[in-house]
N, C-alpha and C positions, 0 to 999 in steps of 0.2 A: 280339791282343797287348795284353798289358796296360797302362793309360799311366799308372799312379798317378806324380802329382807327391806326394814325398815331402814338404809341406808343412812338419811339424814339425823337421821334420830342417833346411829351408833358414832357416827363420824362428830357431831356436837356432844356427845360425851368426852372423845377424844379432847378435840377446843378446848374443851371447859378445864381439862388435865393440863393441859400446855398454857392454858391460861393463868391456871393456879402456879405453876411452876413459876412461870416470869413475876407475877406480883413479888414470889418468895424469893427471887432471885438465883434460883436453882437453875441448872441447864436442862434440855429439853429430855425426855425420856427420849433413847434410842427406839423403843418399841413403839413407842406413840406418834413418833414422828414418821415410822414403816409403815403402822400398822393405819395410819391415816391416808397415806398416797397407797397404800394395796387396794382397801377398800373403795377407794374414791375411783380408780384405775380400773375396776374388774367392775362394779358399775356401771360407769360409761360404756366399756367396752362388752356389755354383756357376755364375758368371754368365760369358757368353759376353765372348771380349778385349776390343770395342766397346763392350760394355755398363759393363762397370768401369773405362774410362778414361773414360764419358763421365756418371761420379758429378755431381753438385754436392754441395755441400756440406748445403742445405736439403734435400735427397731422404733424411737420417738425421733417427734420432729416438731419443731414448731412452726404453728402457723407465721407466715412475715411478716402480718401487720395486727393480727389481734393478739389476744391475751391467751387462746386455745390453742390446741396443736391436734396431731393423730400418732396413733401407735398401730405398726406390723405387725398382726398376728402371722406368725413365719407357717405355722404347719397348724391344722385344725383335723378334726375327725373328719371334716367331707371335703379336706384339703391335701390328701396322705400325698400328691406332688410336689407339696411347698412350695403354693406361686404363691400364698399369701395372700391378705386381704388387710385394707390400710381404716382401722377405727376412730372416729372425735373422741377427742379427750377438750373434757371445759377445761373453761381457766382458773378453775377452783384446781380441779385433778393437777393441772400443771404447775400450778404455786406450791402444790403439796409435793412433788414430785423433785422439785427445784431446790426447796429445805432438805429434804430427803438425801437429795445424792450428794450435797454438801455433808454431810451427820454420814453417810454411806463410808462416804472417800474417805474422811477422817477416821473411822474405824478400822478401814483395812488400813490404813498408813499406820495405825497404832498397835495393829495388832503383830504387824512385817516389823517394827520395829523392839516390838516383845520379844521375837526371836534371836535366843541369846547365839552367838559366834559358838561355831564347836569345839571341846576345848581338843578332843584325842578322839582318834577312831575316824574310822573311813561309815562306820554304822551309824552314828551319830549327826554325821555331814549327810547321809544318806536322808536322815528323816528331817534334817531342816531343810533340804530341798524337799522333801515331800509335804511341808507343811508351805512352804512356798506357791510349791505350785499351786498348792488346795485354793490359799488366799489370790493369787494371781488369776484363776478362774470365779471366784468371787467377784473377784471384782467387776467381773462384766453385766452380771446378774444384777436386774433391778432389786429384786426380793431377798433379804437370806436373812440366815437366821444367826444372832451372834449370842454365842453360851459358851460355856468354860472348853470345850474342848474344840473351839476355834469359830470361823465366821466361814456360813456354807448355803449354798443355794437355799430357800425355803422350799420345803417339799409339800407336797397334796395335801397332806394330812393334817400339816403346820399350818399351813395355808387357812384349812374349814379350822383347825382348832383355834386359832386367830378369831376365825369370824363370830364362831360359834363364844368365845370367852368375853371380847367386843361388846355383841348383842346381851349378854348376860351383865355388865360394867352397865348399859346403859335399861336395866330393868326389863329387857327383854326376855320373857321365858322359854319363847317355841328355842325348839332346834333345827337347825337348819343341815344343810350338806351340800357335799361342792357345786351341785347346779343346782342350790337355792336362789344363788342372786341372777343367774343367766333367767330363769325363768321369771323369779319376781320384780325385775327389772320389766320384762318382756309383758307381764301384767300390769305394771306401775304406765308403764307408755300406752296402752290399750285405754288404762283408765283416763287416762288426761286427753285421750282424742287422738291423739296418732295416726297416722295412717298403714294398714298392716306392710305395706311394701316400703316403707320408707323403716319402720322397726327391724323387717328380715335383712336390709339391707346392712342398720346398724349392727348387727348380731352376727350377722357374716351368714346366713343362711343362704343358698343358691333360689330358693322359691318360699313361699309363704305358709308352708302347710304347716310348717313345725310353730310357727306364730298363731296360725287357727287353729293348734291343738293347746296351747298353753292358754290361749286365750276362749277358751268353746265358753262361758259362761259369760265371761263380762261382753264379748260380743252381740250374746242373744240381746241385748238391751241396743244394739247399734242394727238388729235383723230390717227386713222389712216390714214384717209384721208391728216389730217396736214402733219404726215410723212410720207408719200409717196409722198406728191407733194415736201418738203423741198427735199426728195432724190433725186428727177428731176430732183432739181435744180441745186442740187451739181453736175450731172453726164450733165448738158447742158452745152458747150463748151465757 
């Protein structure tokens, strides 16, 4: 079965929100401006759900002369040493990323500043450091989640509920799960011509097989059998 997340398609629903917003002169939605550089970021990076929630912000870099950059994935399943592995991010993903951690930083600075001074009690002091710390670990974190009981990493779950609410915003019905986009990425670059080692490599895969397992269909069209009969056909009169 095929799992392509339709990427562009849920990401231009986003635009079109953000775009509505600014005609109206409203400010931008916080979740549309996250929920646009998650998506655009775990794309690119074909990275597993765990892996792209659990971004910092220091693990990006930009490229020095173009408009792209890359991002460290610090630890993967077939990385449990944590030497890492350094992913392309376009320059769409980076523009997103760049509004983002602007709307990001504003939110914890707004949220640190909600915390009112304690009036009595060593309990009381006790839990505005505890809320402190929460947001000060926040803040390091590309992804999180900001709701009434404060701003905190985005977790697995939030992360596919995200995608999966997204895809549904932009008329899409399948459902997806957290290694929908790792694989339907890893389909989408199969079907454009790709080459399978140059896709394992964007994916952080150490060999190709987990590429020729995702891809076992659209490939038979790329076999030798397929080219040879296409040759046929070019050389039959």
């Amino acid at each position: 079965m095929k799992l392509t997340v339709p990427s562009d398609r849920i990401v231009a629903e986003i635009e079109r929100r953000l775009g509505d917003a600014r005609e109206d002169g409203k400010p931008a939605s916080l979740y549309d401006l996250r929920d646009r550089a998650l998506l655009l970021v775990w794309r690119d990076t074909l990275a597993r759900v765990g892996e792209v929630v659990r971004l910092r912000w220091d693990d990006f870099e930009r490229h020095p002369v173009k408009a792209s950059g890359s991002v460290r994935i610090r630890r993967s399943k077939t990385d449990q040493k944590g030497q890492g592995h350094a992913r392309h991010l376009t320059a769409e993903a980076v523009a997103a990323l760049d509004v983002w951690r602007d709307a990001h930083a504003a939110a914890i600075d707004q949220a640190l500043a909600a915390i009112p001074e304690p009036s009595a009690g060593n309990v009381e002091a006790a839990r505005r450091r505890t809320r402190w710390a929460a947001l000060a670990a926040a803040r390091d974190f590309v992804f999180v989640g900001v709701h009434r009981a404060g701003i905190t990493p985005l977790s697995d779950t939030a992360a596919v509920r995200v995608l999966n609410d997204r895809a549904a915003d932009a008329g899409v019905l399948q459902r997806f799960s957290g290694h929908s986009v790792r694989v339907g990425t890893t389909q989408d670059l199969l079907a454009d011509g790709h080459e399978v080692a140059a896709i394992a490599q964007a994916g952080g895969w150490k060999d190709i097989k987990m590429v020729l397992r995702y891809g076992d269909r659209l490939l038979t069209e790329r076999s030798a059998v397929a080219q040879a009969e296409a040759s046929r056909s070019r050389k039959e009169p």
